[in-house]
DOTITOR-255405 format. One record per residue (C-alpha): x, y, z; residue in three letters. Coordinates in nm, 2 decimals. Layout:
R   east  north     up residu
R      X      Y      Z    ala
...
This chain:
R   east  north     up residu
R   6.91  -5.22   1.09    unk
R   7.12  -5.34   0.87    unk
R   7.54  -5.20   0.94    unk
R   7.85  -5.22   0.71    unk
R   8.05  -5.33   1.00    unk
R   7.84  -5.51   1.23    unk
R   8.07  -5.84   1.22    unk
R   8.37  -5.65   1.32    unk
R   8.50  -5.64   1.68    unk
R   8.77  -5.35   1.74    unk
R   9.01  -5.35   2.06    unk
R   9.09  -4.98   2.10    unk
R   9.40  -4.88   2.23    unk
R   9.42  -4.53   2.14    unk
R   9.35  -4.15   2.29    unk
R   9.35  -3.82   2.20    unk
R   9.25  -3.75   1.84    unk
R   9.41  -3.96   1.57    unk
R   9.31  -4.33   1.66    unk
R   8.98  -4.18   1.84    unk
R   8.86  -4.04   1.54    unk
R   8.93  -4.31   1.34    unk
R   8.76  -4.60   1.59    unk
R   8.49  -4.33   1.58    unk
R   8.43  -4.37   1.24    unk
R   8.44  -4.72   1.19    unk
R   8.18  -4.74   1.52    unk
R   7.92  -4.54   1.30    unk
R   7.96  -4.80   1.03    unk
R   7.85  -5.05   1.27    unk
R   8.16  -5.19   1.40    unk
R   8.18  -5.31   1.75    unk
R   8.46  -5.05   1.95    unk
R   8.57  -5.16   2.24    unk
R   8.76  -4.84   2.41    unk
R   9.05  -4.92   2.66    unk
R   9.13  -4.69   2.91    unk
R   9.32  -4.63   3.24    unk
R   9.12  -4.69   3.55    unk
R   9.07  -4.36   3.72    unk
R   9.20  -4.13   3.47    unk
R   9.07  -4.24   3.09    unk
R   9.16  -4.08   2.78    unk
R   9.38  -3.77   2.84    unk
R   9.15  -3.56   2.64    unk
R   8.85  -3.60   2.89    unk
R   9.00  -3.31   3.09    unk
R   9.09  -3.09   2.78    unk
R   8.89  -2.79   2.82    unk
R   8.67  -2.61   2.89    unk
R   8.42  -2.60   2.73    unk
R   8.28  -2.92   2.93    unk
R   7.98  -3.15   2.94    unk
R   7.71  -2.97   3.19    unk
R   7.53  -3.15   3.41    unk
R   7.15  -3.10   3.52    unk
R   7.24  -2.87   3.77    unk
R   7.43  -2.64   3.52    unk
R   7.82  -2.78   3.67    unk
R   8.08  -2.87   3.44    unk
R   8.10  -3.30   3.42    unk
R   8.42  -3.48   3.37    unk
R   8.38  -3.49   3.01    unk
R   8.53  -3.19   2.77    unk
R   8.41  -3.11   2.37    unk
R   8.71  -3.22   2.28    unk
R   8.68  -3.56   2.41    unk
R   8.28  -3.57   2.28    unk
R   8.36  -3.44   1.95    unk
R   8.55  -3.78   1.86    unk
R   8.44  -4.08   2.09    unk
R   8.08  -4.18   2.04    unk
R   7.96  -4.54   1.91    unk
R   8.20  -4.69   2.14    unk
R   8.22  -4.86   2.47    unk
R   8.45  -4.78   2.79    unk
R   8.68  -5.05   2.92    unk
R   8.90  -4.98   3.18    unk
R   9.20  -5.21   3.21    unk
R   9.53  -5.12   3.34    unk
R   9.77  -5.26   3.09    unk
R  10.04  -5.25   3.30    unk
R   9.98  -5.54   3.52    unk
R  10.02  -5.89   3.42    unk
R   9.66  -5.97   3.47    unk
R   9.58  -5.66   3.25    unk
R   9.77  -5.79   2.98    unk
R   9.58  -6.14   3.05    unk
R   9.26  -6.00   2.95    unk
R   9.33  -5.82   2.67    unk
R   9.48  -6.13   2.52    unk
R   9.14  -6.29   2.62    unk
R   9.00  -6.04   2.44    unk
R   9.21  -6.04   2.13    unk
R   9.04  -6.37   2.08    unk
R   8.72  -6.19   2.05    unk
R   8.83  -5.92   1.78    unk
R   8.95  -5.83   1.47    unk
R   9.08  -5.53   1.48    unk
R   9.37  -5.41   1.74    unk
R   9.43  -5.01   1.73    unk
R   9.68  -4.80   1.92    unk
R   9.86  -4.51   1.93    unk
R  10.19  -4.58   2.17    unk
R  10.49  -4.45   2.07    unk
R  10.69  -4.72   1.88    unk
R  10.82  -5.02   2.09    unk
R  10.61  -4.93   2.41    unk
R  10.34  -5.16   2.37    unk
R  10.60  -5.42   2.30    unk
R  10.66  -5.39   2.71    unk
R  10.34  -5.53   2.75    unk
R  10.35  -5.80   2.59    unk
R  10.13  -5.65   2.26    unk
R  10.38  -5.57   1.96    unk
R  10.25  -5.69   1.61    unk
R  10.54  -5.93   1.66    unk
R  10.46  -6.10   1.94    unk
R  10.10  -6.15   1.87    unk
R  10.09  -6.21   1.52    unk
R  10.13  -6.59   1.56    unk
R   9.88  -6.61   1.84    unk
R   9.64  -6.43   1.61    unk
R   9.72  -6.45   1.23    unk
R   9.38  -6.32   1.14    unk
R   9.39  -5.98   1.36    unk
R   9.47  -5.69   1.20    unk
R   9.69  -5.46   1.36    unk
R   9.68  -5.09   1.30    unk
R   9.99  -4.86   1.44    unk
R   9.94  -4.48   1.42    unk
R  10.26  -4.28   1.53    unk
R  10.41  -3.94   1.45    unk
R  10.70  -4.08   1.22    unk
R  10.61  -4.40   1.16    unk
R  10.71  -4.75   1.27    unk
R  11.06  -4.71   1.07    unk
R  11.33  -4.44   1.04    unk
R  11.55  -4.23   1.25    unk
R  11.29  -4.04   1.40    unk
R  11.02  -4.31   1.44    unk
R  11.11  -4.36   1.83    unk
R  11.01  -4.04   1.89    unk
R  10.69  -3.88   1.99    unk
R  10.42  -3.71   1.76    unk
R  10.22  -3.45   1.76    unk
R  10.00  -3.28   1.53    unk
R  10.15  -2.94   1.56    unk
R  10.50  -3.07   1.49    unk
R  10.35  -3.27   1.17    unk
R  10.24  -3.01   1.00    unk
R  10.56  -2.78   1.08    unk
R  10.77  -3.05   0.92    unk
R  10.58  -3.23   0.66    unk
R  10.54  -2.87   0.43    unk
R  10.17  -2.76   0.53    unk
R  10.24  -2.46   0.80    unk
R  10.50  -2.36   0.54    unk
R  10.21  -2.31   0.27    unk
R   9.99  -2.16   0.50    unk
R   9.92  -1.80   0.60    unk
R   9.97  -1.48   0.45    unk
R  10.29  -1.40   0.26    unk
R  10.45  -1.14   0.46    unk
R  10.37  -1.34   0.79    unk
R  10.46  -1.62   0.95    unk
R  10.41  -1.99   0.90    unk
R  10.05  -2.06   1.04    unk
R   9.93  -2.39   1.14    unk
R   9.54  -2.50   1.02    unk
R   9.31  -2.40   1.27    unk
R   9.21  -2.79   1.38    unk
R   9.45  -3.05   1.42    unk
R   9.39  -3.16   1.06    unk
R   9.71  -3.39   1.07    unk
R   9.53  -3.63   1.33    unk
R   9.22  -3.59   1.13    unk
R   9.35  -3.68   0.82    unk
R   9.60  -4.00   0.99    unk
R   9.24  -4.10   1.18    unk
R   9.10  -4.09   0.85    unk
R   9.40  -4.31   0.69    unk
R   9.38  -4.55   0.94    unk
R   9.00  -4.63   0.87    unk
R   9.06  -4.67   0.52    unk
R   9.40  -4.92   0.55    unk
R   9.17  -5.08   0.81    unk
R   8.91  -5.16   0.58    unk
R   9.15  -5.25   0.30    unk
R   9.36  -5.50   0.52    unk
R   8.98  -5.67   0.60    unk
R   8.88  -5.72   0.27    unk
R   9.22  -5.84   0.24    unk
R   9.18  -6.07   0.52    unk
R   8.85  -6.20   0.34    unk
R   9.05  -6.39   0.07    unk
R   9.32  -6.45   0.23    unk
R   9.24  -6.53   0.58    unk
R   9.56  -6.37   0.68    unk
R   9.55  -6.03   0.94    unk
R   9.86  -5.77   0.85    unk
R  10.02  -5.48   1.02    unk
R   9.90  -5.10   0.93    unk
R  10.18  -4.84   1.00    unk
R  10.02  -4.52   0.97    unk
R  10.17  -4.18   1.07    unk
R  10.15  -3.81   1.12    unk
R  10.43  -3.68   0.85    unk
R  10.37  -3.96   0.61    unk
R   9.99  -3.78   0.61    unk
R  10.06  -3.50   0.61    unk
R  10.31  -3.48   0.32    unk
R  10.07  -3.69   0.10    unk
R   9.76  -3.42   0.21    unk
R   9.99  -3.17   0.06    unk
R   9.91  -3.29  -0.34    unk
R   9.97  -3.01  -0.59    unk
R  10.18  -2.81  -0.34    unk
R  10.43  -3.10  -0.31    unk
R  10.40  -3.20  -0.66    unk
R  10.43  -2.80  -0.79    unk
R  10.81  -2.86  -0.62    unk
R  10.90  -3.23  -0.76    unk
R  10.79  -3.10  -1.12    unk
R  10.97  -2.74  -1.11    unk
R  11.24  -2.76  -0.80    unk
R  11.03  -2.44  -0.70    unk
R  10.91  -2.35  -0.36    unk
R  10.52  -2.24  -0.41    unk
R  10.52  -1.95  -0.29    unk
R  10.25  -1.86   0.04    unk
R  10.00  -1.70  -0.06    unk
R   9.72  -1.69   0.25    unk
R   9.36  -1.75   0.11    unk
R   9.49  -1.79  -0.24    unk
R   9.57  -2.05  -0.46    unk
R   9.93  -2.16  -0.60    unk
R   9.80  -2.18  -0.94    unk
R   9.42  -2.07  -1.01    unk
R   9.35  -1.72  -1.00    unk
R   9.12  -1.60  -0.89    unk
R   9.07  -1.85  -0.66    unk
R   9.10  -1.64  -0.28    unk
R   8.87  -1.47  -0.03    unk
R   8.75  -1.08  -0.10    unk
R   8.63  -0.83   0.12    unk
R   8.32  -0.75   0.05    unk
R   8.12  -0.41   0.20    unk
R   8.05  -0.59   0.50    unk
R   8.24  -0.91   0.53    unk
R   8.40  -1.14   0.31    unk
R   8.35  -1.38   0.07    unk
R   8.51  -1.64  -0.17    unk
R   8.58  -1.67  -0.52    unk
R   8.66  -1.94  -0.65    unk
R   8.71  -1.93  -1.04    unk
R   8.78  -2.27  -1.18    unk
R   8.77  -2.22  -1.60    unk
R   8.80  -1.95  -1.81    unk
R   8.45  -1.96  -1.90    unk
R   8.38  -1.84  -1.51    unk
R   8.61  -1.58  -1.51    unk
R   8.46  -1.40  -1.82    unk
R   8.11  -1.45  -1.64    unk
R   8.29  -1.27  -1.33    unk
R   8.43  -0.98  -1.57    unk
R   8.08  -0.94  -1.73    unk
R   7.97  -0.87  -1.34    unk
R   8.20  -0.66  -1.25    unk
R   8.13  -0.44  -1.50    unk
R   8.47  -0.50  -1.71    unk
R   8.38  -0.73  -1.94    unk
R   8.69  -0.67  -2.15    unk
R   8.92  -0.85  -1.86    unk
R   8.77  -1.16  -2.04    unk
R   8.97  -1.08  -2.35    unk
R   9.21  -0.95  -2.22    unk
R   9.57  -1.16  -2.30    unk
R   9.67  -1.06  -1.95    unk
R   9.38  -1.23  -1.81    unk
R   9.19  -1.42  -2.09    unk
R   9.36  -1.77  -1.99    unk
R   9.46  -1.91  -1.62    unk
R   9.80  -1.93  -1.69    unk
R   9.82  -1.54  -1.81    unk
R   9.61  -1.46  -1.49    unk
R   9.86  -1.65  -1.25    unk
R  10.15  -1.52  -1.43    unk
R   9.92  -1.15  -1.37    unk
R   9.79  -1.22  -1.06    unk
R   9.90  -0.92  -0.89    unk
R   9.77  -0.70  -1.14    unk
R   9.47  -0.88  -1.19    unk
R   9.39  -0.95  -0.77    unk
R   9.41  -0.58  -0.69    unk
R   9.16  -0.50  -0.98    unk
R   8.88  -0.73  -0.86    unk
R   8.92  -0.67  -0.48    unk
R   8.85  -0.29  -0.62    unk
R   8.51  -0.39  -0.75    unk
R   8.40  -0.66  -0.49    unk
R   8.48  -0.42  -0.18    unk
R   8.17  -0.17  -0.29    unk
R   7.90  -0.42  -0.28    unk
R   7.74  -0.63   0.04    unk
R   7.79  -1.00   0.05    unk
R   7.44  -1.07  -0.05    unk
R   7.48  -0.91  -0.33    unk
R   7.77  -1.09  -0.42    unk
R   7.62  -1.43  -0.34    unk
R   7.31  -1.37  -0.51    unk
R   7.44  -1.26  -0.82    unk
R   7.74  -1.53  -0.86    unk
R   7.46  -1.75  -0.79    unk
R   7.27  -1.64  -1.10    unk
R   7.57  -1.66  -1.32    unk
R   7.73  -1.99  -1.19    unk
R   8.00  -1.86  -1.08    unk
R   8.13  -2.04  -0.79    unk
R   8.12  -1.81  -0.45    unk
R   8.05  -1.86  -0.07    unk
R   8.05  -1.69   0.25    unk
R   8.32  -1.72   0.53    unk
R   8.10  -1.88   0.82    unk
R   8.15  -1.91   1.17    unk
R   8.03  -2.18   1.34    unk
R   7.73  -2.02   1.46    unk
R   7.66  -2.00   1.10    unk
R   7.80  -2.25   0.96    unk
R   7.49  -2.50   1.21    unk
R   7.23  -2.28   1.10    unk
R   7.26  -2.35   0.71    unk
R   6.97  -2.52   0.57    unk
R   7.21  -2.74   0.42    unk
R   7.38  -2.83   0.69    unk
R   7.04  -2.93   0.88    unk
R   6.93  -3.09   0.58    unk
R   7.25  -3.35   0.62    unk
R   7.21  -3.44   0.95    unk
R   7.55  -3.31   1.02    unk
R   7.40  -3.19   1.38    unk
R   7.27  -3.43   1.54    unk
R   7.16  -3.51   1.98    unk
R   7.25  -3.80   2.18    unk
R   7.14  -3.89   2.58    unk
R   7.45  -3.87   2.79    unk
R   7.44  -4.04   3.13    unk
R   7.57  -3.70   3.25    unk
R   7.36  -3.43   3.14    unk
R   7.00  -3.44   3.21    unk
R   6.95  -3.29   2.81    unk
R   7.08  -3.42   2.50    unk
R   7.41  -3.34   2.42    unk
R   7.42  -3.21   2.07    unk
R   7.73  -3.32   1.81    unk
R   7.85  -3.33   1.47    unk
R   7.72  -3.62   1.29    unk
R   7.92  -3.84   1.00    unk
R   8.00  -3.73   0.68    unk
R   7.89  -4.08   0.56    unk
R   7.57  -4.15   0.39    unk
R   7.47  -4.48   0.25    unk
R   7.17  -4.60   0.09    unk
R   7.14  -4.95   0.24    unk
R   7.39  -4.96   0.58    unk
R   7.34  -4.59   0.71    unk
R   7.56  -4.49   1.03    unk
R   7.39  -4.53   1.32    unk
R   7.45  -4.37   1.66    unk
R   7.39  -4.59   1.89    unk
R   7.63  -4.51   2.15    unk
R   7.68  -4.19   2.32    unk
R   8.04  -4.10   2.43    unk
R   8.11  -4.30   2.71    unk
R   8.24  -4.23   3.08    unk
R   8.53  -4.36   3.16    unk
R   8.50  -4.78   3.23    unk
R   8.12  -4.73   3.16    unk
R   8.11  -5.11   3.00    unk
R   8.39  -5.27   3.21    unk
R   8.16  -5.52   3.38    unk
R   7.93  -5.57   3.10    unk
R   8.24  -5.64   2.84    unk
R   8.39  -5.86   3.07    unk
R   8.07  -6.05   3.13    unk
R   7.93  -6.11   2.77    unk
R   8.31  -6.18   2.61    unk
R   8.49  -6.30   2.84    unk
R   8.20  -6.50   3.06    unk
R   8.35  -6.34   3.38    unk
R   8.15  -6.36   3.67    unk
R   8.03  -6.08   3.92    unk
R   8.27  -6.19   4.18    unk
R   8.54  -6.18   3.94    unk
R   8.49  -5.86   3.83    unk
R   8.49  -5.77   4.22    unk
R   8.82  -5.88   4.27    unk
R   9.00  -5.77   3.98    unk
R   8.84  -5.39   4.11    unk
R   8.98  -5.49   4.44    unk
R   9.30  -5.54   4.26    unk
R   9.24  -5.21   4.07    unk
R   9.28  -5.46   3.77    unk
R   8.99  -5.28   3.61    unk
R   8.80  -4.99   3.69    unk
């Protein structure tokens, strides 16, 4: 089969979510991800749970959701970096790759021997991705980052929740996500880059600088007006109605985009007049009316089932959804018919281990899942062996040495 990224090589320095997620990515494209870990311990997030991997017997296995849910189409190396010879063969294997990844707080990879700086000359075609909290620059750059804290101080916890409580953070950590996400795209830029002119770069990718660029019209509604947008929980800043309504037995969303849609909605609510209405006839008028408007609709919505809702917004193209768990959210035809569930053989578990698939769908280099999540070193002698034509006996000592693992 043919892959997008089957000529690339990636050296993996990363854990927990951001970098994972990205290396993840580009692994499904094709590319070749070469995971280093700690011998004996392995990303942090292996032990972040539960829930965890079963094994046949029913026990938990060493591997939690969290690290499954971002670590496939890669394999385990397990290198202690710490040690001169450690260092050795990474450089060895630099040699072998394009792509060098990590998430280390600024200037502690530098101890090893593997800053941008110092390798850049060595290798003027690698490319050299850096994801941080603050970035590779500023006074806080030195210090660490975390998801939580990114979306405290880049604006998006601020925006989020209802508006007589407090700031809520999103429910995943959607400020790794979205750096992961960054990171594969500069990636890819700095590669096709690389193809004309032969020359690797640095990509300094962060947390806040993410997170503040994820937060669009919100950040843009206070450069243009010097105004705070207000929070408004499962509304919007300015589209009304745009929010979630309780229906007679649950709740469901309206989302109201033109003013075409909303006199379609007034037609089914039985008020047909709102569509005319200069309070409401035009978005701005209903944002400006929103809390006369809001309380008006919720009165209507609230005395029919969800069903009914769906069914008939359906009808008149008027755009509405269900709030699904996740329970739901796997059993939607749609869902199934993306492949967005798919199974993959673990060495641990005698079944196989289901997971969320890629979002990516081409028509000629489609992702491929080759490569379960590993365990912890799973690939050490086999990486060692084909790259760096080390020998069984090599390999022996340097696990003597606790080298590798």
């Amino acid at each position: 089969m043919n892959k997008a990224l089957q000529n690339i090589r990636v050296l993996d320095l990363t854990r927990v979510l951001a970098g994972p997620y990205c290396t993840q990515m580009l692994g499904d494209m094709g590319a070749d991800i070469i995971k280093v870990e700690k011998p004996g311990a392995g990303d942090d997030t292996r032990q972040w749970g539960p829930p965890f991997l079963k094994d046949a017997e029913g026990n938990d296995t060493s591997e939690s959701a969290y690290y499954l849910s971002c670590n496939r189409s890669k394999k385990s190396l397990a290198i202690d970096i710490k040690t001169e010879e450690g260092q050795a063969l990474i450089l060895r294997l630099l040699g072998r790759c394009d792509v060098l990844i990590h998430n280390f707080k600024v200037g502690n990879l530098e101890k090893y021997g593997l800053g941008y700086t110092q390798l850049k000359d060595k290798f003027p075609a690698l490319i050299y991705c850096a994801i941080s909290g603050f970035g590779q620059t500023g006074p806080l750059a030195h210090e660490p980052g975390y998801d939580f804290l990114a979306q405290g101080m880049a604006g998006l916890m601020a925006s989020t929740g209802e508006p007589d409580g407090q700031p809520m953070k999103v429910g995943v950590a959607l400020s790794d996500i979205m750096t992961g996400m960054n990171a594969a795209i500069g990636i890819l830029a700095a590669l096709n880059s690389r193809e004309q002119t032969g020359k690797g770069q640095m990509i300094d990718v962060c947390l806040t600088d993410t997170t503040l660029a994820a937060m669009t019209n919100i950040a843009q509604y206070y450069l243009t007006s010097g105004n705070l947008a207000l929070r408004l929980g499962n509304a919007h800043s300015t589209i009304v109605p745009y929010q979630t309504f309780e229906a007679l037995d649950g709740h469901i969303i309206i989302a109201v985009g033109n003013n075409d849609q909303f006199a379609r909605l007034a037609g089914l609510l039985k008020h047909a007049e709102w569509g005319s209405d200069e309070r409401f006839a035009s978005n701005r008028a209903r944002v400006e009316n929103r809390e006369t408007l809001v309380p008006l609709i919720a009165a209507e919505i609230v005395k029919h089932s969800i069903e009914y809702w769906l069914g008939n917004c359906d009808a008149l193209n008027i755009p509405c959804g269900p709030v699904n768990t996740m329970d739901k959210t796997f059993e939607m035809e749609q869902i199934k018919e993306r492949g967005m569930r798919i199974e993959m053989d673990h060495p641990l578990s005698s079944k196989p281990t289901p997971l969320v698939g890629s979002p990516l769908k081409f028509s000629e280099t489609p992702v491929n899942y080759d490569l379960a999540p590993p365990t912890a070193g799973q690939h050490t002698e086999e990486i060692l062996q084909k790259l760096l034509d080390l020998t069984h006996q090599d390999i022996a000592q340097l696990k003597d040495r606790k080298i590798i693992g």
